[in-house]
N, C-alpha and C positions, 0 to 999 in steps of 0.2 A: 905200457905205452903202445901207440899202435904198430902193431906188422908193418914193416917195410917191406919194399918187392925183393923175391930171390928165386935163384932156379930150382925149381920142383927135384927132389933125386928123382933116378930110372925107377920106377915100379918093378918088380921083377917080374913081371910076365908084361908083353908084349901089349898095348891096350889098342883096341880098334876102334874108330870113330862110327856110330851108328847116325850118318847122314843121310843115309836112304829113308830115314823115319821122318825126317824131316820137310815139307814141301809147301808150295802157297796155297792160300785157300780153297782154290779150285782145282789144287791138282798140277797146276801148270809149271811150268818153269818162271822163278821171277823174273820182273819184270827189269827193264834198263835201267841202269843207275840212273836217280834221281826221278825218276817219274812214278814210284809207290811211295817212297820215305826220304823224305828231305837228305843229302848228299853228306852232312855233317857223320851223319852215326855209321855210314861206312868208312870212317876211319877207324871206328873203335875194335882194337888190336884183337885178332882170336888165334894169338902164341905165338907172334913176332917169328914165325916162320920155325919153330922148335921141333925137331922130329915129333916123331909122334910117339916113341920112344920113352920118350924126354918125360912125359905130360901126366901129374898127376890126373884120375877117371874127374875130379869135382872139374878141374880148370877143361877137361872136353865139355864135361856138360855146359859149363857155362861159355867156352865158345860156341857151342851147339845153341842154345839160347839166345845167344848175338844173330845168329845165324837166321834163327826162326824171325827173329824181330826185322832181320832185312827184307829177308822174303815175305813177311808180311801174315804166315801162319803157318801150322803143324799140324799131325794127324798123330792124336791117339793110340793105344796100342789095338784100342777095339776097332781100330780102321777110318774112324770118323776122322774128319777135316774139318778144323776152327780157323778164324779168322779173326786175325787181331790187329789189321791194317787199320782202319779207323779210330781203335783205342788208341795207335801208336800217335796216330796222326793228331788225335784229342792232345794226349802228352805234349806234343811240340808247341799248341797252342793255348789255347787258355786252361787247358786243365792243370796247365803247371803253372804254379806261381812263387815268387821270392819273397819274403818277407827279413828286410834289413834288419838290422840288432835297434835299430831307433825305431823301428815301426810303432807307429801312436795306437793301434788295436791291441797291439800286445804290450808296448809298454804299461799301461794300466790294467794288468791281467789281475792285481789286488782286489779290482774295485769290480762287484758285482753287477751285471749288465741289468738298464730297467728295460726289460721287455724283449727285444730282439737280442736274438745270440746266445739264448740258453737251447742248448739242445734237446730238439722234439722227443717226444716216448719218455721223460725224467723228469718230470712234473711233481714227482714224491720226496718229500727229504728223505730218502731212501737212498742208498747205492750199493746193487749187488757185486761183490767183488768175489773174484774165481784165482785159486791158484794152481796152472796147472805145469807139470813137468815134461814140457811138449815145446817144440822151437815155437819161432813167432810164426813162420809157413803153417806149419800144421797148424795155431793154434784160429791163423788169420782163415782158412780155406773151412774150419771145419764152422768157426762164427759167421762165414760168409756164406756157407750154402744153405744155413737157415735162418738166414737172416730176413727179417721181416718188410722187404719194399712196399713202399717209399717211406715206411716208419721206422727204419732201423738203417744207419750205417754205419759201417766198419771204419773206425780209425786204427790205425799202424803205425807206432811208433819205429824207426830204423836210424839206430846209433850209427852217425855218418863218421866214415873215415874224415878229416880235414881236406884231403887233398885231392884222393882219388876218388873219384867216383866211381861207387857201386862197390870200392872196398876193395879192387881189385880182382872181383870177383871169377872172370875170366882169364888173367894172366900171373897175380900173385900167389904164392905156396904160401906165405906169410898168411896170408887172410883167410884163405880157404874153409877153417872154421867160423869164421866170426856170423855174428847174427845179421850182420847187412848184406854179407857177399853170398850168404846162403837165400837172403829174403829177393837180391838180385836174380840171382840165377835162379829162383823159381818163376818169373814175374818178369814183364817186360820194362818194370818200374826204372831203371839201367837208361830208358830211354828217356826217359824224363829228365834225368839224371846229366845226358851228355847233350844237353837241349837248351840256345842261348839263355833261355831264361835264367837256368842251374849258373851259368857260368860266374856270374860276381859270389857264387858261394864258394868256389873253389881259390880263384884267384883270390880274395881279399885271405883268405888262409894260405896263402903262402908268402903273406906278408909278414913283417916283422911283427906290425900292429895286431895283424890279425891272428898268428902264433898268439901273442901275447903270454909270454911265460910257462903255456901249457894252459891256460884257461880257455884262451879261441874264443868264442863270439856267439851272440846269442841269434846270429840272423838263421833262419829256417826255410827248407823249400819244402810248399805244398802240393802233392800230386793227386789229383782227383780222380778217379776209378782207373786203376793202376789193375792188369789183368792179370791174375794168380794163376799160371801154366803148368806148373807145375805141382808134383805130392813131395812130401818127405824122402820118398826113397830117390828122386828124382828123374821121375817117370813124368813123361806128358798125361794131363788133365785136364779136365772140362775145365772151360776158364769163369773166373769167380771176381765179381768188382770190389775192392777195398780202396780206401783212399790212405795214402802214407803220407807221415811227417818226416821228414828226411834234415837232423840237426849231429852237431858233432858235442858228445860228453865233453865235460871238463877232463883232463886228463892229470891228475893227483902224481901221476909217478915222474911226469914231467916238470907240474911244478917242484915239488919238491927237488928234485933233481937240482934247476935252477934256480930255486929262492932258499933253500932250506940247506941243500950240500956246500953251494958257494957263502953261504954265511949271509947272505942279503936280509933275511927275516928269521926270526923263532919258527919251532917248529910248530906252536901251537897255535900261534898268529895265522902261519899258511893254513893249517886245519880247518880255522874257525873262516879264512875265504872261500876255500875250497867249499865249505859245504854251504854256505851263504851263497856261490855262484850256482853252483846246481841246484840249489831249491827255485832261485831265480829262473834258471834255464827249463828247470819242468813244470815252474806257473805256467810259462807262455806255453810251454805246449800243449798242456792244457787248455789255456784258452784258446788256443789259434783251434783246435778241435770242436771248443764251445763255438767258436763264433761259425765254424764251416760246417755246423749241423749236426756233427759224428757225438753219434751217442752209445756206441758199445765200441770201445776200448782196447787194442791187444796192445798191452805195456810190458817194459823190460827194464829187467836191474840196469837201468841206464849209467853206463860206466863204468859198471862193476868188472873186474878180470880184467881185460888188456891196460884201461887205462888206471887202474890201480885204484880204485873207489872199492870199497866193501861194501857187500850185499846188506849188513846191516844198514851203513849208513844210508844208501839209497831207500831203501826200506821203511824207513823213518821217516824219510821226506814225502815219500810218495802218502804216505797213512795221515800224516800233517795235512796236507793240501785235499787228501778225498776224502778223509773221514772224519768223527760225528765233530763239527765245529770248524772245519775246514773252509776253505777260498769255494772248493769243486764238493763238497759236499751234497748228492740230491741233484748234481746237474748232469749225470752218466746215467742211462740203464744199467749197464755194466760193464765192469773190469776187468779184464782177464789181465791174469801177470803170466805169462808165458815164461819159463827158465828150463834149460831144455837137460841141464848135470842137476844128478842127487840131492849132492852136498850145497850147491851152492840155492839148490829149491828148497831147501831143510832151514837154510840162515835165513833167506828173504822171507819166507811166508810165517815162522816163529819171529821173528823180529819185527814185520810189517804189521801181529796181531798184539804183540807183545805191548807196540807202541799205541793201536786202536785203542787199548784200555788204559794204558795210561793218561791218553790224552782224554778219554772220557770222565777218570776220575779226577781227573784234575779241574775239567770242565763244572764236574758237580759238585766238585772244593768252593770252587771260586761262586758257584749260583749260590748256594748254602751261605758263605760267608756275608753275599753280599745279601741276602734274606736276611739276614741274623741284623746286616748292619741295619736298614731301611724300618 
């Protein structure tokens, strides 16, 4: 299930805030509230006033990252000064968009678009697929610095928390590992995130309806070049354009919790939904990628770990939808599947190839049989 918020324990040694690293594009002192970045995202909490004490190093940096985004940019270790007041300003406006669970583009994410909305550079029934054992930051910065403009862009899948946005990323101990609070804090994507548009994705998930047993909804926010500020170690970086899909997994440990412990359904009934919702949930993310041009990929065990999904089963779905006979077959340059622990890179990528062949001989069962019948 997802991390809830809690108080970070003491670190035993004393942690220092490196804010002096931090300053606006020119050097200067930021500017007065509300006249660089819209007055909303200075609210967004960096440690509800917690010693400093208190504070696990991930929750500074990612205050420190709140921080950069108010003032509008940061300087490097190598002394350079970026500026990322315009991309923020981009995010507030069109570069951010909602996409309800009814949306008519992605409801029909089955049916193969004629002509417009296949993504540029994947013109081959081909699709190169990459597994690497690296988070989604590193795998997103290191696709994006060679990425090929205006032929290539980066799409970023980001398993959203339901509620919080950005996962906590700056005040939660709970989330501090997950792969959205890490892809926040490297990234000013956070701002897109606490930006009117995000807002009916948060609220309608703290609805009854929108809970909906641990399933949640298939509506999605799209953010379009989203500036990667950060490296893995999380050092300030030359900033890198990717655009993210920001939706929340089905969450297995919750349904079951509430349909399968209280006696409401069979255990194998909720199964067989569970994996019906998330093949559903990563058509459209899929297509919503096909339709906004991104043709190289960085994807993730969507669901796997917190909310109790297996690496295999996601594995299987993703190989179903991209590979030979699939919905997205031929419409990607390529996929990277970023999983950033051993064990759990060892299940996805054996099980996501395991399934490539099966669905291909099954593929060339059924050509044969039906040669044989004709």
């Amino acid at each position: 299930m997802f991390p809830g918020s809690m108080i970070p324990p003491p670190p035993r040694d004393r942690l220092q805030r490196r804010v002096n690293s931090i300053s606006g594009p020119s050097g200067v002192s930021p500017q007065p509230r509300g006249e660089r970045l819209p007055g909303a995202y200075y609210d967004v909490s960096r440690g509800r006033g917690s010693p400093v004490e208190r504070k696990d190093r991930l929750q500074i940096v990612g205050e420190d990252t709140v921080l950069a985004i108010q003032q509008g940019g940061y300087k490097t270790p190598d002394g350079r000064r970026h500026s990322i007041s315009t991309a923020c300003q981009t995010l507030q406006g069109s570069g951010t968009r909602f996409f309800a669970s009814d949306n008519a583009a992605l409801d029909n994410w089955r049916s193969a678009p004629d002509g417009p909305g296949r993504a540029p550079s994947s013109n081959s029934e081909t699709i190169d697929v990459h597994f690497r054992l690296q988070s989604t930051l590193s795998a997103a910065r290191e696709w994006a610095w060679s990425a090929r403009a205006p032929y290539e862009r980066i799409g970023v899948l980001s398993c959203a928390h339901p509620t919080m946005p950005g996962g906590g990323f700056n005040i939660s101990a709970g989330a501090f590992r997950s792969q959205e609070a890490s892809l926040n804090r490297g990234s000013n994507l956070s701002y897109a995130l606490f930006s009117p548009t995000a807002t009916p994705f948060y609220d309608f998930h703290k609805t009854e309806r929108g809970i909906n047993n641990g399933f949640y909804s298939n509506s999605m926010i799209y953010a379009r070049d989203v500036a990667l500020i950060r490296d893995d170690q999380q050092d300030w970086a030359f900033p890198l354009k990717v655009d993210v899909v920001t939706t929340t997994p089905v969450d297995a440990g919750k349904v079951k919790q509430i349909l399968v412990d209280q006696g409401k359904m069979p255990k194998e009934t909720v199964k067989k939904l569970v994996k019906e919702a998330l093949e559903e949930r990563m058509g459209r993310i899929l297509r919503l990628f096909e339709v906004e041009g991104d043709n190289v990929l960085i994807l993730t065990g969507f669901g796997a770990g917190a909310c109790g999904n297996s690496m295999t089963t996601i594995a299987k779905i993703w190989a179903k939808l991209l590979g030979p006979g699939g919905r997205f077959y031929g419409k990607f340059a390529n996929v990277i599947f970023a999983i950033p622990s051993d064990m759990p890179f060892h299940e996805f990528s054996s099980a996501f190839n395991a399934a490539i062949v099966q669905n291909v001989t099954v593929s060339s069962r059924d050509q044969s049989e039906g040669s044989a019948a004709s």
